[in-house]
LOGUGU-276028 format. One record per residue (C-alpha): residue in three letters; x, y, z; residue number from 1. Coordinates in steps of 0.5 Angstrom, whole numbers. Layout:
# LOGUGU-276028
+------+-------+-------+-------+-----+
! type !  east ! north !    up ! seq !
+------+-------+-------+-------+-----+
!  ala !     X !     Y !     Z ! NUM !
...
+------+-------+-------+-------+-----+
This chain:
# LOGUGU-276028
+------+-------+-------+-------+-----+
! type !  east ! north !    up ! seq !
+------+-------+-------+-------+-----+
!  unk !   175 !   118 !   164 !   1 !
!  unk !   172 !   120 !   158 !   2 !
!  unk !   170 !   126 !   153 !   3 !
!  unk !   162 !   127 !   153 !   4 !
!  unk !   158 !   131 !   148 !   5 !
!  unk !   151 !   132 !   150 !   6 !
!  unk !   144 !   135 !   148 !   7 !
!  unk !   138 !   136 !   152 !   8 !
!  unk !   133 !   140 !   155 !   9 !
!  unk !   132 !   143 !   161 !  10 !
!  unk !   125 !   144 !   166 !  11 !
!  unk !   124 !   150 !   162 !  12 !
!  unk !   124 !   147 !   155 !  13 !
!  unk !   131 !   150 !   153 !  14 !
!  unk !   135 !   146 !   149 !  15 !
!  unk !   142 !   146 !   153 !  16 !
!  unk !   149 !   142 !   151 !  17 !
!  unk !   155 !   142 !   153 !  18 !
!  unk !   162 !   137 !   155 !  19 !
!  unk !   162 !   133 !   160 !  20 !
!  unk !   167 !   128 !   163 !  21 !
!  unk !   165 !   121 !   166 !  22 !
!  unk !   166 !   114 !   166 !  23 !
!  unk !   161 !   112 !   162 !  24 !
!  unk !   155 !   115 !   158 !  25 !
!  unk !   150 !   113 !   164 !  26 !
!  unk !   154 !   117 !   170 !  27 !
!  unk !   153 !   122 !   164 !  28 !
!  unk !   146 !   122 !   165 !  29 !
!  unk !   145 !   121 !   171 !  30 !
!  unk !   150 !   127 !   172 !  31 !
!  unk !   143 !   132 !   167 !  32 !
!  unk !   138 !   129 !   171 !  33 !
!  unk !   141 !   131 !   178 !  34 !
!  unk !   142 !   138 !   174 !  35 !
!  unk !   134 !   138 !   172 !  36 !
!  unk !   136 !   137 !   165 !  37 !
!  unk !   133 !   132 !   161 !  38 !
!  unk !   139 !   128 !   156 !  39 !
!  unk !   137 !   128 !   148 !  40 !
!  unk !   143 !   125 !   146 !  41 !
!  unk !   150 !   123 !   149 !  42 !
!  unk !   156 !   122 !   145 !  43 !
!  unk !   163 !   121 !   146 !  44 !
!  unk !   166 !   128 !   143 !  45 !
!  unk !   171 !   126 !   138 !  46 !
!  unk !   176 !   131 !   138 !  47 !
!  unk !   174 !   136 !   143 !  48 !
!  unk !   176 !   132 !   149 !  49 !
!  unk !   173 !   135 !   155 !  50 !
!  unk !   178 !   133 !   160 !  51 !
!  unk !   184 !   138 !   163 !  52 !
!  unk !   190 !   134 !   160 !  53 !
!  unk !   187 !   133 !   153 !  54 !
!  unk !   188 !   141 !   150 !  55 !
!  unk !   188 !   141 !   142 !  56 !
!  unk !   194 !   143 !   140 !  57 !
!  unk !   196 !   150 !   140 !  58 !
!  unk !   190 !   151 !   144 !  59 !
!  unk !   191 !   157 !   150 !  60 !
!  unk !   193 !   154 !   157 !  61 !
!  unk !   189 !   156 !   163 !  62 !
!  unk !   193 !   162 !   165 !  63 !
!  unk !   194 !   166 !   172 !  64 !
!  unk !   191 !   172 !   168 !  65 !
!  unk !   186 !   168 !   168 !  66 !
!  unk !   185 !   166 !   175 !  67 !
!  unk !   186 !   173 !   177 !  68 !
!  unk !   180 !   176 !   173 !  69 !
!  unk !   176 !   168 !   175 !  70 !
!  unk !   176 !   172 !   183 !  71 !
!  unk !   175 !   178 !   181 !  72 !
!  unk !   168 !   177 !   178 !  73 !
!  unk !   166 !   171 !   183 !  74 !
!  unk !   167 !   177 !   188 !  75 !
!  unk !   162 !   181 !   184 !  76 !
!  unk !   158 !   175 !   182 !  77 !
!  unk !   157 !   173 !   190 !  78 !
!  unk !   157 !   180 !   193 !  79 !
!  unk !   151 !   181 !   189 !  80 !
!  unk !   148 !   174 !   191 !  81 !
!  unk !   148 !   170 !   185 !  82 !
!  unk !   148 !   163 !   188 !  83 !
!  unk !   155 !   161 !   186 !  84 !
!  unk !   152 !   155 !   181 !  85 !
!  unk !   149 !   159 !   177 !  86 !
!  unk !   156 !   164 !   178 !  87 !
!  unk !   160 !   158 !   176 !  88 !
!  unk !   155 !   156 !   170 !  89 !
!  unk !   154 !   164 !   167 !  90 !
!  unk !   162 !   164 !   167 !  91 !
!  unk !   163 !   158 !   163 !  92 !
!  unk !   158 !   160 !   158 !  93 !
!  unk !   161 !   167 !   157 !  94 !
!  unk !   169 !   164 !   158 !  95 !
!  unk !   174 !   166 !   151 !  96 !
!  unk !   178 !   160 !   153 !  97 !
!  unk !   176 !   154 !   152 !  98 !
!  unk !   181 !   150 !   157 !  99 !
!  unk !   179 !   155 !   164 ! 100 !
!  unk !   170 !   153 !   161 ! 101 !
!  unk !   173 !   147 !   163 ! 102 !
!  unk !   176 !   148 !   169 ! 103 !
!  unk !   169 !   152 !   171 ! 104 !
!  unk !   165 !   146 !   169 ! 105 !
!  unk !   169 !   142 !   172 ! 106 !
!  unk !   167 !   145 !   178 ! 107 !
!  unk !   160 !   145 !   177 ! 108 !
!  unk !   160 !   137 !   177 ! 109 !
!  unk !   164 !   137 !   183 ! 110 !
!  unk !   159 !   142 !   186 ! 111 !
!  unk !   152 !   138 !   183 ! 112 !
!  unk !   155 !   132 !   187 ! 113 !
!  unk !   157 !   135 !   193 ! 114 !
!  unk !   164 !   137 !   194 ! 115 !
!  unk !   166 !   144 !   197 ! 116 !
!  unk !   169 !   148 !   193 ! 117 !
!  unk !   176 !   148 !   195 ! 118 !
!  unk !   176 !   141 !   194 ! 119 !
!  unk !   173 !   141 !   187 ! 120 !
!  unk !   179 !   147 !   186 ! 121 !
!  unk !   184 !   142 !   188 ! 122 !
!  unk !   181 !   136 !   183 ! 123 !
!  unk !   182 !   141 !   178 ! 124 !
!  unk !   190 !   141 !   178 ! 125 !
!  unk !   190 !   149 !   176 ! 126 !
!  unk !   190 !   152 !   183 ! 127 !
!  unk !   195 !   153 !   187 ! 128 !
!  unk !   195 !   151 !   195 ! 129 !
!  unk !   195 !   158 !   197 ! 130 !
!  unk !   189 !   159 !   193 ! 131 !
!  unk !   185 !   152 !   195 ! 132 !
!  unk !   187 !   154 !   203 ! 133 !
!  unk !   184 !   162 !   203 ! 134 !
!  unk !   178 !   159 !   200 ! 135 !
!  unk !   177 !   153 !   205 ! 136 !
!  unk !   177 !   160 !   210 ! 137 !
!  unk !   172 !   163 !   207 ! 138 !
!  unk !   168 !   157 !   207 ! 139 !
!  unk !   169 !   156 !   214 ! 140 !
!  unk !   168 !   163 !   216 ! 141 !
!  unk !   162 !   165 !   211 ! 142 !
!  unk !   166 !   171 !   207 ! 143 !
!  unk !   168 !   167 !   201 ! 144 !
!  unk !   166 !   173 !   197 ! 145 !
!  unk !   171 !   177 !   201 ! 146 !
!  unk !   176 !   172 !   199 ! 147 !
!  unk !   175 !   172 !   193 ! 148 !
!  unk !   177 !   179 !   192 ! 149 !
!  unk !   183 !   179 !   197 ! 150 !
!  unk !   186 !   173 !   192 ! 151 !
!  unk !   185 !   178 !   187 ! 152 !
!  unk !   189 !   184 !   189 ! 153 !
!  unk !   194 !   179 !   191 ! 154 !
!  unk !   194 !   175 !   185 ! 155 !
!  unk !   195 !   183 !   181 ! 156 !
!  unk !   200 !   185 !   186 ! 157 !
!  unk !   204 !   178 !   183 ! 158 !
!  unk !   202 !   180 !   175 ! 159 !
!  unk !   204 !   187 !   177 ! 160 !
!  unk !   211 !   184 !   180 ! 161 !
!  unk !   212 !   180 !   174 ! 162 !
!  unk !   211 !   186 !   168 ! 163 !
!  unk !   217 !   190 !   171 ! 164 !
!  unk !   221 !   185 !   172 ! 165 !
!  unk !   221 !   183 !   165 ! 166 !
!  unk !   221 !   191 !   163 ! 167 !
!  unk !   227 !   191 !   167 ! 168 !
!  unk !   231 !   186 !   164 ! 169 !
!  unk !   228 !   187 !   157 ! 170 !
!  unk !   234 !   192 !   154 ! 171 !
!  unk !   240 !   188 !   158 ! 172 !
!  unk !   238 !   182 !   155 ! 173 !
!  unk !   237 !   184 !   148 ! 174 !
!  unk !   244 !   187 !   149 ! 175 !
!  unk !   247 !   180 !   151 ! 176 !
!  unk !   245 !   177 !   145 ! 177 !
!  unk !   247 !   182 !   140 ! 178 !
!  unk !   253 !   181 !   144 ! 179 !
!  unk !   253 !   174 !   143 ! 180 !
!  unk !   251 !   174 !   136 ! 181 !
!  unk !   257 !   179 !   135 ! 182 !
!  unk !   262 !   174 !   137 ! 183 !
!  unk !   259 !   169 !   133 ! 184 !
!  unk !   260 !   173 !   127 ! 185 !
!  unk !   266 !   176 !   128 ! 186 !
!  unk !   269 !   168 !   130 ! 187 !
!  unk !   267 !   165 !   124 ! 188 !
!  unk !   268 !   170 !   119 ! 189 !
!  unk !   271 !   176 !   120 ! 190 !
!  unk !   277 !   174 !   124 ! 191 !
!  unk !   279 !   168 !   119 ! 192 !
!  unk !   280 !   173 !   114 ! 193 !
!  unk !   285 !   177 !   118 ! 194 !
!  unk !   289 !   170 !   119 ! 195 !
!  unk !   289 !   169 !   112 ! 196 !
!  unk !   292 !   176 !   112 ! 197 !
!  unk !   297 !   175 !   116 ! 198 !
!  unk !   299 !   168 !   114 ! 199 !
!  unk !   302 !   171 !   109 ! 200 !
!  unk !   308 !   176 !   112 ! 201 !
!  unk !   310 !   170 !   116 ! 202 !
!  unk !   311 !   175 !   121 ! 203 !
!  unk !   311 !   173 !   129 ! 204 !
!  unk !   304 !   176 !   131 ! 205 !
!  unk !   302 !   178 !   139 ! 206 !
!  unk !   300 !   174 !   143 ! 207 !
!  unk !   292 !   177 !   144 ! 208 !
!  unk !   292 !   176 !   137 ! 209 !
!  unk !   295 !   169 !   137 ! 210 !
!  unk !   289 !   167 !   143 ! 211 !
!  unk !   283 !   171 !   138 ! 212 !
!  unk !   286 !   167 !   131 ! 213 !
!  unk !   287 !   160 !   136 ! 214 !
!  unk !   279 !   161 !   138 ! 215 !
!  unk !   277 !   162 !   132 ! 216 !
!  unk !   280 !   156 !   129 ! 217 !
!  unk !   277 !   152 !   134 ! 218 !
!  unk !   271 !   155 !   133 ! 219 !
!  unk !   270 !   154 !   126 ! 220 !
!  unk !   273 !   147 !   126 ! 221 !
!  unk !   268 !   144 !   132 ! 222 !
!  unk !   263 !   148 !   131 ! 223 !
!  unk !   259 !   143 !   132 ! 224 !
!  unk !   262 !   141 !   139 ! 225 !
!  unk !   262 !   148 !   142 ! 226 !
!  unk !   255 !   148 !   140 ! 227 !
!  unk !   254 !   141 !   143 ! 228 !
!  unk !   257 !   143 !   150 ! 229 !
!  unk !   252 !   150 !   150 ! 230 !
!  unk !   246 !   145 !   149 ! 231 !
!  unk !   249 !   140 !   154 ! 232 !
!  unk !   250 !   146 !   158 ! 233 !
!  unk !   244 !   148 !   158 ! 234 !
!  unk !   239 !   142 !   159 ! 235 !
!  unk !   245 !   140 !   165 ! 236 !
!  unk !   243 !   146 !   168 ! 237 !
!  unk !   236 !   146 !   168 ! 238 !
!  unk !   236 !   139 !   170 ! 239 !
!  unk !   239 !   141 !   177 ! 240 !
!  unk !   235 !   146 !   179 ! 241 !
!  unk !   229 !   142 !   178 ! 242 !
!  unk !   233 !   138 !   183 ! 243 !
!  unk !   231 !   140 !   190 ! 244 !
!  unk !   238 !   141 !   192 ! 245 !
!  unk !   239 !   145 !   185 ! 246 !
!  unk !   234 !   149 !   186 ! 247 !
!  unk !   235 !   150 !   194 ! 248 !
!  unk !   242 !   152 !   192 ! 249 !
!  unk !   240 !   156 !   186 ! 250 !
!  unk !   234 !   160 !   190 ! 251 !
!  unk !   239 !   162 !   195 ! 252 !
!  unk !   245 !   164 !   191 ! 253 !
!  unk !   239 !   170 !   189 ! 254 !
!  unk !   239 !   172 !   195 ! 255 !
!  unk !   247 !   174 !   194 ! 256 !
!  unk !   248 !   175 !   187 ! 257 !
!  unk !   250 !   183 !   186 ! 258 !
!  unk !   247 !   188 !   184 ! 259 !
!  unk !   240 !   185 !   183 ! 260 !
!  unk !   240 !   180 !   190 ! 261 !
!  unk !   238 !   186 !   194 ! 262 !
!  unk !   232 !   187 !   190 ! 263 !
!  unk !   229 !   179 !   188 ! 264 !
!  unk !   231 !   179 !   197 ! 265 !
!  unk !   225 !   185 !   198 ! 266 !
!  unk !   220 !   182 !   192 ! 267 !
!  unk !   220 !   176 !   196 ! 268 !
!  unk !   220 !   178 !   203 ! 269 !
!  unk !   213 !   182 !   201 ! 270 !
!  unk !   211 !   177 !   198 ! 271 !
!  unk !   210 !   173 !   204 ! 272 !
!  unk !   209 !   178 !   208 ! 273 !
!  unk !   202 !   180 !   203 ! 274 !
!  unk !   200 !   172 !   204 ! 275 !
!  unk !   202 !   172 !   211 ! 276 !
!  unk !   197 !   178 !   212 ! 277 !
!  unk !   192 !   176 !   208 ! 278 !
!  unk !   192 !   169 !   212 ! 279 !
!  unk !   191 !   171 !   218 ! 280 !
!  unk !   186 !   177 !   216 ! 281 !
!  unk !   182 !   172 !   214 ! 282 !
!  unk !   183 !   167 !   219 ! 283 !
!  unk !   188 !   162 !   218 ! 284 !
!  unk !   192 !   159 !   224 ! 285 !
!  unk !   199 !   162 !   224 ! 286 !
!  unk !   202 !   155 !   224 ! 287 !
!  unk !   198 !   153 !   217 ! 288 !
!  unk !   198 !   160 !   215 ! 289 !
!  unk !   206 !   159 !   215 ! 290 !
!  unk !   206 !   152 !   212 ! 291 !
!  unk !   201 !   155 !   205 ! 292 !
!  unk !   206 !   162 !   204 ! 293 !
!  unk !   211 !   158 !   204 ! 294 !
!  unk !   209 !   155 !   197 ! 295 !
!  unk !   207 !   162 !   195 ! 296 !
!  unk !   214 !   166 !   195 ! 297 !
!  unk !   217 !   162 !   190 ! 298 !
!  unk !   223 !   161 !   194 ! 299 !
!  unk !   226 !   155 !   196 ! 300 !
!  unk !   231 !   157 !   201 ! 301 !
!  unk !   226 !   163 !   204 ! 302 !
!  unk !   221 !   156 !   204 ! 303 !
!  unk !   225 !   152 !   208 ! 304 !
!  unk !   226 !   159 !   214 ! 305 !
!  unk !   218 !   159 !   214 ! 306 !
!  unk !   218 !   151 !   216 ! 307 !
!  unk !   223 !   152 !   221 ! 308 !
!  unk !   219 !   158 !   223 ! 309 !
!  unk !   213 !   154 !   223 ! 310 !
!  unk !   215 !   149 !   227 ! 311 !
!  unk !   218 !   154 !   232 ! 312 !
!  unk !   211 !   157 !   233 ! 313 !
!  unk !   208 !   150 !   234 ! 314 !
!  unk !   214 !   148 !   239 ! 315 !
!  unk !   211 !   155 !   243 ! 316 !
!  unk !   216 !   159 !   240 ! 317 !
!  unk !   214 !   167 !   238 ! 318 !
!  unk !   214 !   169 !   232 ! 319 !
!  unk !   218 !   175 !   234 ! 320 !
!  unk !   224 !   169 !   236 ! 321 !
!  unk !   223 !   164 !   230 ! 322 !
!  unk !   223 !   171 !   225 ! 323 !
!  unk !   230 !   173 !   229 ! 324 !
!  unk !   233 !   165 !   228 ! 325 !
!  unk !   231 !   165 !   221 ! 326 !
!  unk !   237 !   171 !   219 ! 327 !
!  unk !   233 !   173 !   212 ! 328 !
!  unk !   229 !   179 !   216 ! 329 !
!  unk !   231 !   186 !   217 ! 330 !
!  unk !   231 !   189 !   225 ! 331 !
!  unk !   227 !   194 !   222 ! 332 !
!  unk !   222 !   188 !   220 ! 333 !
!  unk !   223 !   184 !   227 ! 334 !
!  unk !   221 !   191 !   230 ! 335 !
!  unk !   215 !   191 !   227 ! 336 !
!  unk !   212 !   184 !   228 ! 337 !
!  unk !   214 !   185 !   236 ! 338 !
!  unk !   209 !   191 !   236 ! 339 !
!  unk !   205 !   187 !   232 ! 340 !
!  unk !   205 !   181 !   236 ! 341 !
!  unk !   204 !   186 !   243 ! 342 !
!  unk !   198 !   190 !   240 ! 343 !
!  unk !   194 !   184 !   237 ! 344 !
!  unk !   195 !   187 !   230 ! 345 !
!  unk !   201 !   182 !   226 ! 346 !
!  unk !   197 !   183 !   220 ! 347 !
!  unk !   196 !   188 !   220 ! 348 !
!  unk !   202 !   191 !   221 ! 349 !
!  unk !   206 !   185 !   216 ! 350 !
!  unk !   202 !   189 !   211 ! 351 !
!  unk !   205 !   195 !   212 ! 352 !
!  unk !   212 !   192 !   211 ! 353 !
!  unk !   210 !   188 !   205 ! 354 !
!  unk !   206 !   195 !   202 ! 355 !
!  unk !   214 !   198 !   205 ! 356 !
!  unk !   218 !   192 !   201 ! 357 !
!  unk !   214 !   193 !   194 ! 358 !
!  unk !   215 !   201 !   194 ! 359 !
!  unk !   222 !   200 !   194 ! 360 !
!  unk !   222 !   193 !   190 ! 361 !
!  unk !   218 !   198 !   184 ! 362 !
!  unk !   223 !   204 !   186 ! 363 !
!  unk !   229 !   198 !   184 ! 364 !
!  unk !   226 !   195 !   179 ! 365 !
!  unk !   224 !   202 !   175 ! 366 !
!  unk !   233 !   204 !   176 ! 367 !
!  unk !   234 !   196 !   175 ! 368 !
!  unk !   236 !   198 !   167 ! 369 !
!  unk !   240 !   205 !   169 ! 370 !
!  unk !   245 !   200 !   175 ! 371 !
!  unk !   246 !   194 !   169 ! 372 !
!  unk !   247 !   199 !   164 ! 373 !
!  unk !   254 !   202 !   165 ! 374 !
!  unk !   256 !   194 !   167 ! 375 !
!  unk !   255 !   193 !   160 ! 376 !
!  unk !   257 !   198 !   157 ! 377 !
!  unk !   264 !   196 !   160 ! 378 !
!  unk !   263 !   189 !   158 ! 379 !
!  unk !   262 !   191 !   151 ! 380 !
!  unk !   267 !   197 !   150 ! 381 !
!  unk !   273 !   191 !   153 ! 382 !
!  unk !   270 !   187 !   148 ! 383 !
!  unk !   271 !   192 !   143 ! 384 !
!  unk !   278 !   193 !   146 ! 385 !
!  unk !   280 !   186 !   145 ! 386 !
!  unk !   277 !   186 !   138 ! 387 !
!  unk !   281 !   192 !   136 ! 388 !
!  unk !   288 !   190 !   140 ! 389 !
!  unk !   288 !   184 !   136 ! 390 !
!  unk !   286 !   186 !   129 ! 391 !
!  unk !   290 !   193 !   129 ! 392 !
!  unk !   296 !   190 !   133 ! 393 !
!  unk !   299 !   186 !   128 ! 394 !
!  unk !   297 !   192 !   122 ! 395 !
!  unk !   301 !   196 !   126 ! 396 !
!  unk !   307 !   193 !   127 ! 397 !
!  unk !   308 !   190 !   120 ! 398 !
!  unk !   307 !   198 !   118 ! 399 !
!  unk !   312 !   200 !   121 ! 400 !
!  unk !   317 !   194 !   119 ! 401 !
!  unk !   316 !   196 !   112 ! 402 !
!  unk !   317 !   203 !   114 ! 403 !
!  unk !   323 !   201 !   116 ! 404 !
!  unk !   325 !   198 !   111 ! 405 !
!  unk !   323 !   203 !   105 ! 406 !
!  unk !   327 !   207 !   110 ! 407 !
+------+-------+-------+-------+-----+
């Protein structure tokens, strides 16, 4: 398919353009006169290519900020009445950035030809399953405005998540490459001008001050190797965990890892129950509500304890028993979906153990800083150590040999 640049006038004499991708320029004009508007002049669009996958360079991706507010005003627009072609046509107009006016206008061809709107969300590649699930419920149940504002405050809630983990990590991150850089300098420069230095009093040096001098040396001499590993190291790495295997084994690794696991366990954990809530609220089975958040967590293993949980559901199990087979839930959470699952009200309940996990998760990631910190004032206080044992050590003992001797 092809990039189109087109003019013409619609029923009212107004003069319209626009960018649409085709085959051809005769699907082009049959695609404005299906829309009332009468084509003037059709062009290939040089430059300017229309189609998702033909950004310019440096042009902004479509971003989840941008289908969070793209929710937000299809709710308001719809709950007002607006039909949602003309919706979808008065947000492209008015949209900042150029690659979502495309998805919008994407989506209006696929409305003009006649496709739901949850399968022309699924042509565009932006939306995630999630997402294209909760609107073909809407569709289904006539309360698509009500599920555009419930993706809202999901797709919030997960930006929200997003920035305090970033906040939290910002000071310990900036710390490790400050001490990274640090060992770098003090590698190459200053610690090959304390070898010179005590290379010549020929004297027996101490063993950590022989490990710094060796570790420097072969630093200065393969730079170019260690560089090598790092890199290799680096791209060998992310090469595995975008295998199934590495990122399975790397997910649940999360799950454990000290100090910070509990907490990515809690974020994760209400993030399915919040989708796993939003689902059943609005209507999804339980069996196809578990397939869809499994996709949401962002969690390869705890997406394998969902499928499982799934099939157990389908083979008859209860939810109760499945969530208890799986090991990832706390009793108190067990104890919520038995109540759940006896009053009726799962997701209602799921909500309030999602609402409970996010207040603690925000507790744990606003202190997130204050447990890391003493960790890494440790780390850096032994490198300091190390540094001065190896360099003051030697200057001691050579000081005292030649007190010795003036004595």
């Amino acid at each position: 398919m092809a990039g189109y640049s087109y003019r013409g006038r619609d029923a009212r004499g107004v003069l319209v353009e626009g960018l649409l991708d085709a085959l051809n320029e005769a699907a082009v004009a049959d695609n404005l006169m299906s829309r009332g508007i009468t084509p003037l002049d059709i062009r290939v669009a040089r430059g300017r290519g229309f189609s998702l996958g033909r950004l310019k360079l440096g042009e902004r991706k479509v971003s989840d900020e941008d289908i969070m507010f793209f929710s937000r005003q299809m709710y308001t627009l719809m709950k007002a009445g607006v039909p949602i072609l003309q919706a979808l046509g008065g947000l492209r107009e008015s949209s900042q950035v150029p690659a979502f006016a495309a998805v919008l206008g994407k989506l209006r061809e696929g409305l003009d030809s006649g496709r739901e709107l949850s399968i022309a969300l699924t042509d565009t590649g932006v939306f995630s399953p999630f997402y294209i699930a909760m609107v073909k419920v809407g569709e289904m149940t006539g309360r698509l405005d009500l599920i555009f504002l419930r993706l809202f405050e999901h797709l919030e809630f997960e930006k929200e998540m997003r920035q305090k983990i970033s906040a939290a990590i910002r000071y310990p991150s900036f710390v490790i490459i400050a001490m990274a850089a640090a060992i770098a300098v003090i590698n190459l420069f200053v610690i090959p001008s304390f070898a010179k230095v005590f290379k010549q009093f020929n004297a027996e040096l101490p063993l950590i001050t022989r490990g710094l001098i060796g570790f420097s040396s072969f630093t200065v001499e393969y730079w170019w190797l260690v560089l090598l590993v790092c890199i290799g190291a680096a791209v060998g790495v992310r090469f595995w965990l975008k295998t199934p295997a590495g990122r399975l084994k790397w997910d649940r690794a999360k799950l454990r890892m000290p100090i910070v696991g509990d907490t990515v366990s809690k974020a994760t954990l209400a993030r399915f129950a919040r989708a796993f809530s939003l689902s059943l609220t609005s209507g999804l089975p339980v069996t196809q509500a578990f397939a869809v958040v499994a996709q949401v967590v962002d969690n390869a293993w705890i997406a394998m304890k969902l499928d499982t949980m799934r099939q157990g559901v389908e083979r008859g199990d209860s939810i109760l028993r499945t969530a208890a087979a799986s090991r990832v839930f706390t009793p108190m959470v067990l104890q919520m979906i038995q109540v759940g699952e006896e009053s009726g009200d799962v997701d209602g309940l799921l909500m309030e153990v999602a609402e409970m996990y996010e207040r603690e998760v925000a507790y744990e990631v606003d202190n997130l800083s204050a447990r890391i910190e003493p960790i890494l004032i440790v780390c850096l206080a032994g490198l300091v150590l190390l540094l001065a044992l190896g360099v003051f050590l030697p200057m001691w003992d050579l000081g005292s040999a030649m007190m010795r001797r003036q004595g």
